[in-house]
C-alpha positions as CSV (number, residue, x, y, z in Angstrom):
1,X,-4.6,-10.5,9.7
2,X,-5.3,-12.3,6.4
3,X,-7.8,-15.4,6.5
4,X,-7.3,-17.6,3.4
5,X,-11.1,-19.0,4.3
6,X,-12.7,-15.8,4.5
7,X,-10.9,-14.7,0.9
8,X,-11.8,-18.1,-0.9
9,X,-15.5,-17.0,0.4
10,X,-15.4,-14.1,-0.9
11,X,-13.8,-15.2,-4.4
12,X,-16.6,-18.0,-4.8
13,X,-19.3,-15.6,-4.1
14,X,-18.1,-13.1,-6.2
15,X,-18.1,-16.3,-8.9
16,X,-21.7,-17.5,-7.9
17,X,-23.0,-13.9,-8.4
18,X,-21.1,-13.2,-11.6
19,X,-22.3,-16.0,-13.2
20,X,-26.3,-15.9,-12.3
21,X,-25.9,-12.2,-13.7
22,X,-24.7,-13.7,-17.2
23,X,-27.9,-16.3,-17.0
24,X,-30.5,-13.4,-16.1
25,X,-28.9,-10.5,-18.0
26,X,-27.9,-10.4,-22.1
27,X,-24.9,-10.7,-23.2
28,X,-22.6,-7.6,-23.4
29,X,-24.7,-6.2,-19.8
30,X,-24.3,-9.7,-18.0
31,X,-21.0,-10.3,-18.9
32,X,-19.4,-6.5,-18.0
33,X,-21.7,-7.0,-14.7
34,X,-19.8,-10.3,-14.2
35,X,-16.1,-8.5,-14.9
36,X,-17.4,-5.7,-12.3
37,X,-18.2,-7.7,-9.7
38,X,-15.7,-10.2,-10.1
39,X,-13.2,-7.1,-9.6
40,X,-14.8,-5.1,-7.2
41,X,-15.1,-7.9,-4.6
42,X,-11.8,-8.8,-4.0
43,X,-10.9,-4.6,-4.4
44,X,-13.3,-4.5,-1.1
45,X,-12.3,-7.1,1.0
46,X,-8.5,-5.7,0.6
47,X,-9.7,-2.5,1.6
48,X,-11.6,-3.9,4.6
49,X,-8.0,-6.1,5.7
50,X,-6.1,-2.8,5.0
51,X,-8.5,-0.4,7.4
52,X,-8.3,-3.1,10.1
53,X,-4.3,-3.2,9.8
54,X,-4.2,0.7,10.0
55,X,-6.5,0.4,13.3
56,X,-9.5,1.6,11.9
57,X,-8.0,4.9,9.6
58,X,-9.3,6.1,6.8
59,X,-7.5,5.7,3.1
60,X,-4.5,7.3,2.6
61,X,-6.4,10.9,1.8
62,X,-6.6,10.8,5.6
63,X,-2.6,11.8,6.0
64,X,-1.7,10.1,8.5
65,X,-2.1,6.3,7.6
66,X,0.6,4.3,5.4
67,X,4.2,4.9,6.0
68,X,5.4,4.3,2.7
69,X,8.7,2.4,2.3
70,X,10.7,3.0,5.1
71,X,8.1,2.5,8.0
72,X,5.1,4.4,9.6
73,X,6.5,7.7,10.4
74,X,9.7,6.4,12.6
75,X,11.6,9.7,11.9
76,X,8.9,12.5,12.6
77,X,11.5,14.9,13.4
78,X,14.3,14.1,11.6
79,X,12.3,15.0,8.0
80,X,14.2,13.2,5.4
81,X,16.9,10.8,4.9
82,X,20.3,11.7,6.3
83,X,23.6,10.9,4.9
84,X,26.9,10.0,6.5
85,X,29.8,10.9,5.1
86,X,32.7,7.4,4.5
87,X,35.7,9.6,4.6
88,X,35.0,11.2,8.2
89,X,32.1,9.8,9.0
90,X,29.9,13.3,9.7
91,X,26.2,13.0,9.5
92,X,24.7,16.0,7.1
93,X,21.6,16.4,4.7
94,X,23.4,17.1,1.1
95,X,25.3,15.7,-1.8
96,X,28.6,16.7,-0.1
97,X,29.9,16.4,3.0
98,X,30.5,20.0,4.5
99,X,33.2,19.2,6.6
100,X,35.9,17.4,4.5
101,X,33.8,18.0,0.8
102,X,33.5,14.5,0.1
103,X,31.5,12.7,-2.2
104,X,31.5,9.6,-1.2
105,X,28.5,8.8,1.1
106,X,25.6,6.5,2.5
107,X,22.3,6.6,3.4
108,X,21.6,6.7,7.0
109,X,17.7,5.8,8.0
């Protein structure tokens, strides 16, 4: 998944290239050129480990990738979080339990 080697490659490159831009280019161009880089680089190579760990999806525009907190999509059908109630233990989508009115509650993933 993550390869330390491949990263510190990627971070000294990103170094090398930053700092040969400063030498050719003057100084305000050569040194935003440097910050650029020296950003962008590592933003790429977390997008390429990020598309491999998705198995090849696009970004998250695509809808179907991430998962978000809880998971990748474990309750398709359910479509929420569901709550059981502690008083007589009845599963419901609400504030309130609709069986005995209760308040009291926890969250049931």
């Amino acid at each position: 998944m993550f390869n330390y080697k491949t990263y510190l490659i990627f971070l000294f490159a990103s170094l090398g290239i930053s700092i040969g831009l400063q030498m050719i280019l003057p100084f305000p161009y050569g040194l935003g050129a440097a910050l650029a880089i020296f950003i962008a680089f590592p933003l790429l190579l977390r997008r390429r480990y990020m598309s491999r760990m998705r198995g090849g999806l696009g970004g998250s525009e695509s809808g179907t990738g991430g998962g978000g907190f809880f998971g990748m999509g474990s309750q398709s059908g359910t479509g929420g979080v569901r709550y059981v109630c502690l008083v007589c233990n009845h599963k419901h989508k609400g504030g309130t339990c609709p069986r005995c009115g209760s308040k009291m509650q926890r969250a049931d993933f």
